[in-house]
N, CA, C and O of each residue as an XYZ file, in Angstrom:
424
protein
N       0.835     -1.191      0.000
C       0.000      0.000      0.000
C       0.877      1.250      0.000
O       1.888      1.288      0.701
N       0.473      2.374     -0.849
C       1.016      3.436     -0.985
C       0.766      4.158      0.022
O      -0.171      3.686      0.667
N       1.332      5.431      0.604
C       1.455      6.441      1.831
C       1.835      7.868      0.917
O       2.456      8.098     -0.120
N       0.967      8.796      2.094
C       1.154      9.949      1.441
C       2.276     10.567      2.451
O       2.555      9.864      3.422
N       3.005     11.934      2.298
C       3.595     12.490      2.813
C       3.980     13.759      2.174
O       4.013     13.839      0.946
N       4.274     14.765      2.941
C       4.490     16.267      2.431
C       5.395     16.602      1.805
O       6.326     16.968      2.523
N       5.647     16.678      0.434
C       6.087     16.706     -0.715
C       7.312     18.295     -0.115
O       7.222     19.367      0.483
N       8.438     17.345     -0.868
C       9.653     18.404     -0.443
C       9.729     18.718      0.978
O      10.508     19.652      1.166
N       9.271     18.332      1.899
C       9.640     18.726      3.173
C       8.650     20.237      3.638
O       8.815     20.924      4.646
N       7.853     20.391      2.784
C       7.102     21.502      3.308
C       7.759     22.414      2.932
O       7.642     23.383      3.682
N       8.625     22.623      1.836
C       9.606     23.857      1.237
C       8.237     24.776      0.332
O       8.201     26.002      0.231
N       7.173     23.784     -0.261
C       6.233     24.440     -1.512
C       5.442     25.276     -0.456
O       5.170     26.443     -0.737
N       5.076     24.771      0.684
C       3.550     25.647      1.270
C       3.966     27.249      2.029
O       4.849     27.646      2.789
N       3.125     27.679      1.535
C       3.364     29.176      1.649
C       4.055     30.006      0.455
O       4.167     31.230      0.529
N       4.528     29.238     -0.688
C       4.892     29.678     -1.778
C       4.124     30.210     -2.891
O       2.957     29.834     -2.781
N       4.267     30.773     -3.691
C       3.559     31.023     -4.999
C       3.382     29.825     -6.009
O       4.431     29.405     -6.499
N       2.528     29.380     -6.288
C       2.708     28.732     -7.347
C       2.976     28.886     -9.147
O       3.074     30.108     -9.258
N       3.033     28.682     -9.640
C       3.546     28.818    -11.147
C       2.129     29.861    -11.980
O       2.293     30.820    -12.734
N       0.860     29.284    -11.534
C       0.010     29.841    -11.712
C      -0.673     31.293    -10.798
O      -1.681     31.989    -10.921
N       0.203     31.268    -10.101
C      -0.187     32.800     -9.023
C      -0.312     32.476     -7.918
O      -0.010     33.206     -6.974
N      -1.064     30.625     -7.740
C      -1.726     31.085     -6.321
C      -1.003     30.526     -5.191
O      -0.065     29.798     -5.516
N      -1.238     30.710     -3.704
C      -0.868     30.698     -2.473
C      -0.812     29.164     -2.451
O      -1.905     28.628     -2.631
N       0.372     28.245     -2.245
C       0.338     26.442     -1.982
C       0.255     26.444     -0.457
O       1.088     26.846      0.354
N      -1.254     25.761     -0.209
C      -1.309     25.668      1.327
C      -1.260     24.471      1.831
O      -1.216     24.203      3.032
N      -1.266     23.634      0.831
C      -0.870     22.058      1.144
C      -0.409     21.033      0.487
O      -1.363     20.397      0.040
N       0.752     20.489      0.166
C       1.026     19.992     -0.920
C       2.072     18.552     -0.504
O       3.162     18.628      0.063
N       1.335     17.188     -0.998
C       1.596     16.227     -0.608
C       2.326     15.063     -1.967
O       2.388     15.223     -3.186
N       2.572     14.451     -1.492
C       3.228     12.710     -2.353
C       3.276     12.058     -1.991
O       3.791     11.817     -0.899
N       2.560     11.130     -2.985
C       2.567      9.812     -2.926
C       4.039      8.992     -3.364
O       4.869      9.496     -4.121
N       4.177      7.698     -2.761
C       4.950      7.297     -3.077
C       5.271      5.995     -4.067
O       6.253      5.302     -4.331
N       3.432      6.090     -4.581
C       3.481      5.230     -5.681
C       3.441      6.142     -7.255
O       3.741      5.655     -8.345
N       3.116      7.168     -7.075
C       3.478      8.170     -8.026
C       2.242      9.313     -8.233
O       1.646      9.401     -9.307
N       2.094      9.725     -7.679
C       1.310     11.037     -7.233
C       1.572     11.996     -6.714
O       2.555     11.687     -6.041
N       1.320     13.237     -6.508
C       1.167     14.356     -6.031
C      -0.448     15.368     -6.027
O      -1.243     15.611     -6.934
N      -0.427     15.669     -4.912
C      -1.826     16.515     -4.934
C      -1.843     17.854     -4.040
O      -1.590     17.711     -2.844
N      -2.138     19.221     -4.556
C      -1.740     20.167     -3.978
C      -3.051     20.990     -4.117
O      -3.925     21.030     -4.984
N      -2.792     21.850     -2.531
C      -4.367     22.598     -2.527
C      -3.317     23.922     -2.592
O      -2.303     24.013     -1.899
N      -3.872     25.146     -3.782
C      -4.056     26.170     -3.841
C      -4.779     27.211     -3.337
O      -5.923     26.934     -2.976
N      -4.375     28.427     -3.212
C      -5.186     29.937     -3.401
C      -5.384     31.104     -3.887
O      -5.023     32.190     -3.433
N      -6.117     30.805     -5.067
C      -5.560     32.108     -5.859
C      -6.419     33.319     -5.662
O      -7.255     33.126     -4.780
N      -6.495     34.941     -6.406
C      -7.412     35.699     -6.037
C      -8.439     35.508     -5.976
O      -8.970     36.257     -5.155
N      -9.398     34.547     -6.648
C     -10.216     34.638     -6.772
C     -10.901     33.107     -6.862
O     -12.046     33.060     -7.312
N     -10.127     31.601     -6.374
C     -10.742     30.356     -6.457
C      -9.627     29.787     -5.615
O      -8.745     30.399     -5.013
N      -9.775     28.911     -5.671
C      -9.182     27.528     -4.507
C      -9.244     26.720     -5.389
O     -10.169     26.751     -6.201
N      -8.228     25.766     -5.435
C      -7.958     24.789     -6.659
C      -7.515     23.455     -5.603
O      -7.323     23.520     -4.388
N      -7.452     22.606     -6.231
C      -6.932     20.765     -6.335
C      -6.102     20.354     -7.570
O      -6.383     20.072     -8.735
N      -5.153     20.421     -6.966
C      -4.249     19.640     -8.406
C      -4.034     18.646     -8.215
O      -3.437     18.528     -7.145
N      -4.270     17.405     -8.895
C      -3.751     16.052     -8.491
C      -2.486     15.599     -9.698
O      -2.815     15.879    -10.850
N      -1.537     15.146     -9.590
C      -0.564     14.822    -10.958
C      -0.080     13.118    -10.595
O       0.397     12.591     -9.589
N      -0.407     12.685    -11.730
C       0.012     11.247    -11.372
C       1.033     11.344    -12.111
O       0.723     12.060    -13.063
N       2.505     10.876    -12.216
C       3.245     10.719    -12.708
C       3.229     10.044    -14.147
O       2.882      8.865    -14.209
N       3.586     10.728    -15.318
C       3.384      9.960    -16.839
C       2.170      9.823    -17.355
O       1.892      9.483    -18.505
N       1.253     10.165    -16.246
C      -0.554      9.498    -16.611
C      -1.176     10.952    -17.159
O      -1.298     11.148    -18.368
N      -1.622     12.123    -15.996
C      -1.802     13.136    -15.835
C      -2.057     14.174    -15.061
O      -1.429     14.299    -14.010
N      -2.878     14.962    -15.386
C      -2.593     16.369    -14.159
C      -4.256     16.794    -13.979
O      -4.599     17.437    -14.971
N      -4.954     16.686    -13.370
C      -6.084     17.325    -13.039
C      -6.243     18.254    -12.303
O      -5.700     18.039    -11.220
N      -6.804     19.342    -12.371
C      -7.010     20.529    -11.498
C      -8.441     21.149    -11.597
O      -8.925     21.552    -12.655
N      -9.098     21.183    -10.324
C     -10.844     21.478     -9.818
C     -10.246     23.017     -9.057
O      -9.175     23.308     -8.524
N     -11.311     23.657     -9.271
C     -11.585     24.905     -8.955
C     -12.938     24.936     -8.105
O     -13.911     24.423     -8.656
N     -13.130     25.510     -6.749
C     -14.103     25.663     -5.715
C     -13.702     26.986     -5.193
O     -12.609     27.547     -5.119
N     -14.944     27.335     -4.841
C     -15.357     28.834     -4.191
C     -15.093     29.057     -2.775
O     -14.847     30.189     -2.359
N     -15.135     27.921     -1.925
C     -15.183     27.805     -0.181
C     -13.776     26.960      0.054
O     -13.558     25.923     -0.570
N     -13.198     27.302      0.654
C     -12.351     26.612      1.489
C     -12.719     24.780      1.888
O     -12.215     23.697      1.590
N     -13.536     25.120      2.470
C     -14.417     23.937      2.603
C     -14.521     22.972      2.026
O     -14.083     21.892      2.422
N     -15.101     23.151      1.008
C     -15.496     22.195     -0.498
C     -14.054     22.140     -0.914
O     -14.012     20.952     -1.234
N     -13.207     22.459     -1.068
C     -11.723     22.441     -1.368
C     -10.910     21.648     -0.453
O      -9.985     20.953     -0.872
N     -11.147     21.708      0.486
C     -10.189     21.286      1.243
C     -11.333     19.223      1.548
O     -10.689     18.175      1.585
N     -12.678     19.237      1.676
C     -12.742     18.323      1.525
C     -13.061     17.328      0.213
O     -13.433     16.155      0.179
N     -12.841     18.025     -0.561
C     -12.118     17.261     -1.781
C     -10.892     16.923     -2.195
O     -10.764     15.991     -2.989
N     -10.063     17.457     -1.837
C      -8.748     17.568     -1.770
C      -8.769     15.947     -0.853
O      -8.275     14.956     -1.390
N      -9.426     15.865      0.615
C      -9.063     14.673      1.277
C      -9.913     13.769      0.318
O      -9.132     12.865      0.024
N     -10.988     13.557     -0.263
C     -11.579     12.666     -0.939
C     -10.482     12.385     -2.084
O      -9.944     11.278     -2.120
N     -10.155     13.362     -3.002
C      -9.730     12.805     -3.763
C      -8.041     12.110     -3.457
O      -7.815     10.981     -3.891
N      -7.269     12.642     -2.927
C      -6.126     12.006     -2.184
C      -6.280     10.426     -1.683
O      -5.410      9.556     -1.711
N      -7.650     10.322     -1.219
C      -8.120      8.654     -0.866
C      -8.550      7.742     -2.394
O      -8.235      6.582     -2.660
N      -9.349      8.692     -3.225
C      -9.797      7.802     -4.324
C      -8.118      7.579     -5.313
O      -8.161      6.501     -5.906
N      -7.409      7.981     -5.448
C      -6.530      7.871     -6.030
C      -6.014      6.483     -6.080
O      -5.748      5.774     -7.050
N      -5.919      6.217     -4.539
C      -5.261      5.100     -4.538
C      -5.388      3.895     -5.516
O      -4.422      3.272     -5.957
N      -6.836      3.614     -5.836
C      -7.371      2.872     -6.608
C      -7.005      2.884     -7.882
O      -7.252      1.800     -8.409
N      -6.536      3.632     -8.577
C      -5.852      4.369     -9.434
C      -4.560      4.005     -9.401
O      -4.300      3.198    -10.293
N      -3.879      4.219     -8.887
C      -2.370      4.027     -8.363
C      -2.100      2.176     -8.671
O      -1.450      1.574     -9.525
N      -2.865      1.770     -7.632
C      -2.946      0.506     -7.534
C      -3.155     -0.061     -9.208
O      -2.259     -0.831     -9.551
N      -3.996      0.166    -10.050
C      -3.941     -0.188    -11.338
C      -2.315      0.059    -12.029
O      -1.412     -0.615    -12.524
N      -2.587      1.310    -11.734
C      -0.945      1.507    -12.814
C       0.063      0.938    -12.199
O       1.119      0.970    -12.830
N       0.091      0.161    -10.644
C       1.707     -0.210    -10.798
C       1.427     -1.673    -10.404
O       1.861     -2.162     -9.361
N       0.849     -2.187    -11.092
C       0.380     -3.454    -11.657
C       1.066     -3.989    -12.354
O       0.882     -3.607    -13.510
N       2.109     -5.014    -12.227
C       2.926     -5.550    -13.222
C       1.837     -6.814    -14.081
O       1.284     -7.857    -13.732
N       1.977     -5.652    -15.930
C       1.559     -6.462    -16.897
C       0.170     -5.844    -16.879
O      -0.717     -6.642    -17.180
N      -0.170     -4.773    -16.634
C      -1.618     -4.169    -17.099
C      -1.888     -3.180    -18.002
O      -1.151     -2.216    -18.209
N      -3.001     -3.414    -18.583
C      -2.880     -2.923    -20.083
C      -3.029     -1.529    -19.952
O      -3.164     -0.909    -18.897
N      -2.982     -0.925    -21.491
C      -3.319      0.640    -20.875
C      -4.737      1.201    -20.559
O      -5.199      2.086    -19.838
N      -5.170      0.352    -21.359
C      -6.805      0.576    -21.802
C      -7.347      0.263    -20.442
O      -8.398      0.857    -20.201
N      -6.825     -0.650    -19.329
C      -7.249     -0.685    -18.095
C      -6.842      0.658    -17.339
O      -7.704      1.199    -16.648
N      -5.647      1.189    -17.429
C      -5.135      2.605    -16.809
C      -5.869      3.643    -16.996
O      -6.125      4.392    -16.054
N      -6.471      3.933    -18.606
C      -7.270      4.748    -18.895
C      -8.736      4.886    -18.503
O      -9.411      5.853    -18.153
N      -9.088      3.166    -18.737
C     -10.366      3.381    -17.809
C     -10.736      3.502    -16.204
O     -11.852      3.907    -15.878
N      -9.636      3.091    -15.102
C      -9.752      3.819    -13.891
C      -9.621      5.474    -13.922
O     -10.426      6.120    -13.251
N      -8.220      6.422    -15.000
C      -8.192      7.614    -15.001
C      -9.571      8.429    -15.095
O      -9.828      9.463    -14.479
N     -10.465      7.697    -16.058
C     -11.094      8.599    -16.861
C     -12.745      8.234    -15.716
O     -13.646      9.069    -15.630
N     -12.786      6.848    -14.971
C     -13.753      6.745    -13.984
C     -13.289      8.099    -12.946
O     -14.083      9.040    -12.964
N     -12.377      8.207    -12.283
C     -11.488      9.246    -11.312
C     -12.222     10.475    -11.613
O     -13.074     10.991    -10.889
N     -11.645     11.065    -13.217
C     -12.264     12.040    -13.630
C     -13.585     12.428    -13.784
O     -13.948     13.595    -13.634
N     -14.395     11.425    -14.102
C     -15.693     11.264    -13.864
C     -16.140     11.182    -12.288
O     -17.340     11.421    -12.151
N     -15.785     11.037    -11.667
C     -16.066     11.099     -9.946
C     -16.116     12.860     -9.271
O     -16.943     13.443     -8.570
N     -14.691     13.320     -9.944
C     -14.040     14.606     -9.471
C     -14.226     15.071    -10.673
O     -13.553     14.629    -11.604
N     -14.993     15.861    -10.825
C     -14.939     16.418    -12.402
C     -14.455     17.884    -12.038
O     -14.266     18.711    -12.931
Protein backbone atom coordinates (compact mmCIF):
# COMPACT_ATOMS: atom_id res chain seq x y z
CA UNK A 1 0.00 0.00 0.00
CA UNK A 2 1.02 3.44 -0.99
CA UNK A 3 1.46 6.44 1.83
CA UNK A 4 1.15 9.95 1.44
CA UNK A 5 3.59 12.49 2.81
CA UNK A 6 4.49 16.27 2.43
CA UNK A 7 6.09 16.71 -0.72
CA UNK A 8 9.65 18.40 -0.44
CA UNK A 9 9.64 18.73 3.17
CA UNK A 10 7.10 21.50 3.31
CA UNK A 11 9.61 23.86 1.24
CA UNK A 12 6.23 24.44 -1.51
CA UNK A 13 3.55 25.65 1.27
CA UNK A 14 3.36 29.18 1.65
CA UNK A 15 4.89 29.68 -1.78
CA UNK A 16 3.56 31.02 -5.00
CA UNK A 17 2.71 28.73 -7.35
CA UNK A 18 3.55 28.82 -11.15
CA UNK A 19 0.01 29.84 -11.71
CA UNK A 20 -0.19 32.80 -9.02
CA UNK A 21 -1.73 31.08 -6.32
CA UNK A 22 -0.87 30.70 -2.47
CA UNK A 23 0.34 26.44 -1.98
CA UNK A 24 -1.31 25.67 1.33
CA UNK A 25 -0.87 22.06 1.14
CA UNK A 26 1.03 19.99 -0.92
CA UNK A 27 1.60 16.23 -0.61
CA UNK A 28 3.23 12.71 -2.35
CA UNK A 29 2.57 9.81 -2.93
CA UNK A 30 4.95 7.30 -3.08
CA UNK A 31 3.48 5.23 -5.68
CA UNK A 32 3.48 8.17 -8.03
CA UNK A 33 1.31 11.04 -7.23
CA UNK A 34 1.17 14.36 -6.03
CA UNK A 35 -1.83 16.52 -4.93
CA UNK A 36 -1.74 20.17 -3.98
CA UNK A 37 -4.37 22.60 -2.53
CA UNK A 38 -4.06 26.17 -3.84
CA UNK A 39 -5.19 29.94 -3.40
CA UNK A 40 -5.56 32.11 -5.86
CA UNK A 41 -7.41 35.70 -6.04
CA UNK A 42 -10.22 34.64 -6.77
CA UNK A 43 -10.74 30.36 -6.46
CA UNK A 44 -9.18 27.53 -4.51
CA UNK A 45 -7.96 24.79 -6.66
CA UNK A 46 -6.93 20.76 -6.34
CA UNK A 47 -4.25 19.64 -8.41
CA UNK A 48 -3.75 16.05 -8.49
CA UNK A 49 -0.56 14.82 -10.96
CA UNK A 50 0.01 11.25 -11.37
CA UNK A 51 3.25 10.72 -12.71
CA UNK A 52 3.38 9.96 -16.84
CA UNK A 53 -0.55 9.50 -16.61
CA UNK A 54 -1.80 13.14 -15.84
CA UNK A 55 -2.59 16.37 -14.16
CA UNK A 56 -6.08 17.33 -13.04
CA UNK A 57 -7.01 20.53 -11.50
CA UNK A 58 -10.84 21.48 -9.82
CA UNK A 59 -11.58 24.91 -8.95
CA UNK A 60 -14.10 25.66 -5.71
CA UNK A 61 -15.36 28.83 -4.19
CA UNK A 62 -15.18 27.80 -0.18
CA UNK A 63 -12.35 26.61 1.49
CA UNK A 64 -14.42 23.94 2.60
CA UNK A 65 -15.50 22.19 -0.50
CA UNK A 66 -11.72 22.44 -1.37
CA UNK A 67 -10.19 21.29 1.24
CA UNK A 68 -12.74 18.32 1.52
CA UNK A 69 -12.12 17.26 -1.78
CA UNK A 70 -8.75 17.57 -1.77
CA UNK A 71 -9.06 14.67 1.28
CA UNK A 72 -11.58 12.67 -0.94
CA UNK A 73 -9.73 12.81 -3.76
CA UNK A 74 -6.13 12.01 -2.18
CA UNK A 75 -8.12 8.65 -0.87
CA UNK A 76 -9.80 7.80 -4.32
CA UNK A 77 -6.53 7.87 -6.03
CA UNK A 78 -5.26 5.10 -4.54
CA UNK A 79 -7.37 2.87 -6.61
CA UNK A 80 -5.85 4.37 -9.43
CA UNK A 81 -2.37 4.03 -8.36
CA UNK A 82 -2.95 0.51 -7.53
CA UNK A 83 -3.94 -0.19 -11.34
CA UNK A 84 -0.95 1.51 -12.81
CA UNK A 85 1.71 -0.21 -10.80
CA UNK A 86 0.38 -3.45 -11.66
CA UNK A 87 2.93 -5.55 -13.22
CA UNK A 88 1.56 -6.46 -16.90
CA UNK A 89 -1.62 -4.17 -17.10
CA UNK A 90 -2.88 -2.92 -20.08
CA UNK A 91 -3.32 0.64 -20.88
CA UNK A 92 -6.80 0.58 -21.80
CA UNK A 93 -7.25 -0.69 -18.10
CA UNK A 94 -5.13 2.61 -16.81
CA UNK A 95 -7.27 4.75 -18.90
CA UNK A 96 -10.37 3.38 -17.81
CA UNK A 97 -9.75 3.82 -13.89
CA UNK A 98 -8.19 7.61 -15.00
CA UNK A 99 -11.09 8.60 -16.86
CA UNK A 100 -13.75 6.75 -13.98
CA UNK A 101 -11.49 9.25 -11.31
CA UNK A 102 -12.26 12.04 -13.63
CA UNK A 103 -15.69 11.26 -13.86
CA UNK A 104 -16.07 11.10 -9.95
CA UNK A 105 -14.04 14.61 -9.47
CA UNK A 106 -14.94 16.42 -12.40
Amino acid sequence: MSSWSIYNKGKTIGTTSAEGGLVLSDEVNDAGARITLKRGNSYISVSLHIKGWMDHTRFFSTDADAQREYRAMRSAVSSVLSIINTEGVSEIKVWEAISDFVRRFP
